[in-house]
C-alpha positions in Angstrom: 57.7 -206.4 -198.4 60.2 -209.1 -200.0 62.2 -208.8 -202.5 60.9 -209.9 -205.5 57.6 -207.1 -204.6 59.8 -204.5 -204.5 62.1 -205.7 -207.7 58.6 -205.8 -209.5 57.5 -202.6 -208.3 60.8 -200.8 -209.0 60.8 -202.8 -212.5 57.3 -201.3 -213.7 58.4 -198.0 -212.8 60.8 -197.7 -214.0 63.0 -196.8 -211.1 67.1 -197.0 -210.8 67.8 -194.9 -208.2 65.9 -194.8 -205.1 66.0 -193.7 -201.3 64.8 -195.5 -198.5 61.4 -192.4 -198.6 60.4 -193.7 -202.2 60.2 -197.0 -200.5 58.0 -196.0 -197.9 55.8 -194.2 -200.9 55.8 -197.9 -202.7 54.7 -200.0 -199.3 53.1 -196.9 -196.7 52.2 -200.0 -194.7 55.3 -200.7 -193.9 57.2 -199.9 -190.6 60.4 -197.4 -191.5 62.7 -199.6 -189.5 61.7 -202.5 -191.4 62.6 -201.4 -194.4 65.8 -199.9 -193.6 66.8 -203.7 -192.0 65.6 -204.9 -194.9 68.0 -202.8 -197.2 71.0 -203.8 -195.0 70.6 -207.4 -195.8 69.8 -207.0 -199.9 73.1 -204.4 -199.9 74.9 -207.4 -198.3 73.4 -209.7 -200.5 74.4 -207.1 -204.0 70.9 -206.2 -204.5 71.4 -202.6 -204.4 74.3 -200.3 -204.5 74.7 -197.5 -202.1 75.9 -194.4 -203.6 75.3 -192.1 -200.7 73.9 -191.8 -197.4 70.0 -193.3 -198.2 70.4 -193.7 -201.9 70.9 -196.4 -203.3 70.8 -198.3 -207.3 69.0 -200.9 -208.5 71.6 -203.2 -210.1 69.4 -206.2 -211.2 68.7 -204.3 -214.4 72.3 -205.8 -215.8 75.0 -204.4 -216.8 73.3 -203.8 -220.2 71.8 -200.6 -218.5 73.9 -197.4 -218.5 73.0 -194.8 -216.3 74.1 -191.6 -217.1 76.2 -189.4 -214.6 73.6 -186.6 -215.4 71.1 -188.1 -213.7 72.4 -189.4 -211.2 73.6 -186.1 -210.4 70.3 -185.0 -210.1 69.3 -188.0 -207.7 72.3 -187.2 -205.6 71.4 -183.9 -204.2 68.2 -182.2 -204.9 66.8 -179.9 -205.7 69.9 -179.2 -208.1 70.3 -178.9 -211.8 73.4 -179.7 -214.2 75.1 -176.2 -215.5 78.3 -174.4 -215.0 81.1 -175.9 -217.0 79.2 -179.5 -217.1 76.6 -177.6 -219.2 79.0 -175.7 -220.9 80.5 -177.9 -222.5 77.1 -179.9 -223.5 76.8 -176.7 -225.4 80.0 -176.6 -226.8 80.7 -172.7 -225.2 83.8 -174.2 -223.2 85.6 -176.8 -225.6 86.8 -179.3 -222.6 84.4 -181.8 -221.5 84.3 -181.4 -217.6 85.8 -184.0 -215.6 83.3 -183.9 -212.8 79.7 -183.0 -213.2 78.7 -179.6 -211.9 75.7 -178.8 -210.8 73.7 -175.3 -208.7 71.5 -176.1 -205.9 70.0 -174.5 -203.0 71.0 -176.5 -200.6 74.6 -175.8 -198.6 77.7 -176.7 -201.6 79.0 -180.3 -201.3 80.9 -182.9 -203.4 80.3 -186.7 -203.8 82.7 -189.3 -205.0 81.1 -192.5 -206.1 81.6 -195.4 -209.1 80.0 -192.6 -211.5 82.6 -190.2 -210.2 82.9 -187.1 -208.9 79.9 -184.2 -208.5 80.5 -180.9 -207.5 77.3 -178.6 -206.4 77.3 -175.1 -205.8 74.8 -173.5 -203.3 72.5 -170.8 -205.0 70.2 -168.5 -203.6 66.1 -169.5 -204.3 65.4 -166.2 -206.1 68.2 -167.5 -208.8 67.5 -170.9 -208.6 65.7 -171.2 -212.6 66.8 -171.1 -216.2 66.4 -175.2 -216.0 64.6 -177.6 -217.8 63.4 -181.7 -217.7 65.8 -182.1 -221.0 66.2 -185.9 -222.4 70.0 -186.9 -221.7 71.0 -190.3 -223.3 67.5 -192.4 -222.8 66.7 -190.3 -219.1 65.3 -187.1 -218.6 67.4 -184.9 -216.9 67.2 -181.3 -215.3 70.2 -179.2 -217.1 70.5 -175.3 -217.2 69.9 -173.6 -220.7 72.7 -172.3 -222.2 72.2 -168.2 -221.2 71.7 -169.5 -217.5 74.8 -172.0 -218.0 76.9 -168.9 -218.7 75.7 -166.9 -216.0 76.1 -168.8 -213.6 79.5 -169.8 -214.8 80.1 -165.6 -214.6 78.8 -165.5 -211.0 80.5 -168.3 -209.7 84.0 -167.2 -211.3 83.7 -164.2 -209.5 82.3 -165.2 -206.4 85.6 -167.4 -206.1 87.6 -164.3 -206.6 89.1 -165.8 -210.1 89.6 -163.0 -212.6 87.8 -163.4 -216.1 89.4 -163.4 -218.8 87.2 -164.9 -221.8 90.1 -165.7 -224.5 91.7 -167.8 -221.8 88.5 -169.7 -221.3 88.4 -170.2 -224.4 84.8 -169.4 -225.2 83.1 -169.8 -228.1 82.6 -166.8 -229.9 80.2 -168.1 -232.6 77.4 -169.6 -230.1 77.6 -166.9 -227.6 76.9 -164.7 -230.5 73.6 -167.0 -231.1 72.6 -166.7 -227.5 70.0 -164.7 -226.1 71.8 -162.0 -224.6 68.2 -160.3 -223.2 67.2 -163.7 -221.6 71.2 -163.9 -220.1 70.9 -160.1 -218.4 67.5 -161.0 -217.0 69.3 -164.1 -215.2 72.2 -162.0 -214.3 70.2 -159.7 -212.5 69.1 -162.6 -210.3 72.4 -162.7 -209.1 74.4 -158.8 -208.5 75.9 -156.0 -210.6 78.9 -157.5 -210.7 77.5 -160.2 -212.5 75.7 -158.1 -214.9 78.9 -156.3 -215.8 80.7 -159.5 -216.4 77.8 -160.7 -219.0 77.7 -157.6 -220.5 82.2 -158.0 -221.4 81.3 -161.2 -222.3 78.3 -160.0 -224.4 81.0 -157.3 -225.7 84.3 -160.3 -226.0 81.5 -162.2 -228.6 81.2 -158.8 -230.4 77.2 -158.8 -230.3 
């Protein structure tokens, strides 16, 4: 495997961000250490880009190409979806647009720092782990909550930090919560505890439903 292979292969599909396992998938006949020496010298040489531990962009597509923090969330950490006050504020229930990108996951809660900045993921149990979708984000497809299971787990997560609720301070929108499917929101509630399915059912009651 040289370079110019892989840039063509990661080129015709359309790949930007990669891990040193999707490289193995591209060339199965090549040795694991091989490839890993081999992405030592193309990060030295600018090739790539490491953004964490064994994932890594592909910068020769220019600076032309922008890569949205969305996906690369996505990339960063999976499984894991974009929601909580990221996806929010996509939906215009919060009004701030959140500084870092939020995302729930199964896997145990961490936060990266990179040149896309900062992405905070909180762990989730697998029964609760839905309400997502392969939306289209900016040219890339990206998986983001819908906006009942954006709230709830907002709701769930407020409260599993011990922060008090209080929805007029949080500013939440009145007139899309009242468009929201408030059936489809207790359903993912339910997936969490009863104290989440009290909370909705305030906020369901602060939205005057």
């Amino acid at each position: 495997m040289d370079y110019l292979s892989l840039s063509l292969v990661l080129r015709k599909n359309k790949v930007y961000l990669f891990s040193s396992t999707d490289l193995k998938n591209f060339f199965p006949k090549e040795k694991k250490k091989t490839i890993r020496n081999n992405l030592t010298r193309w990060l030295f040489k600018g090739h790539f880009i490491r953004l964490k531990r064994d994932l890594y962009e592909f910068v020769e597509y220019g600076p032309e190409l922008r890569i949205p923090d969305f996906y690369v969330a996505n990339k960063l950490y999976e499984p894991s979806y974009v929601s909580l006050e990221t996806a929010l504020s996509i939906y215009s229930i919060i009004p701030e647009i959140a500084a870092a990108v939020t995302s729930v996951t199964t896997r145990p809660t961490r936060t990266f720092r990179n040149k896309y900045g900062s992405f905070f993921y909180r762990t989730c149990k697998r029964e609760a782990f839905s309400g997502y979708s392969l939306m289209r984000y900016e040219g890339f497809k990206v998986y983001i909550a819908d906006k009942e299971k954006s709230l709830v787990d907002f709701l769930y997560y407020r409260l599993r930090l011990g922060s008090s609720l209080d929805f007029a301070e949080e500013r939440l929108n009145k007139k899309i919560l009242k468009k929201i499917d408030w059936q489809k929101a207790f359903r993912y509630a339910k997936l969490f505890n009863q104290r989440t399915i009290e909370s909705a059912k305030k906020c369901k009651e602060y939205a005057q439903c």
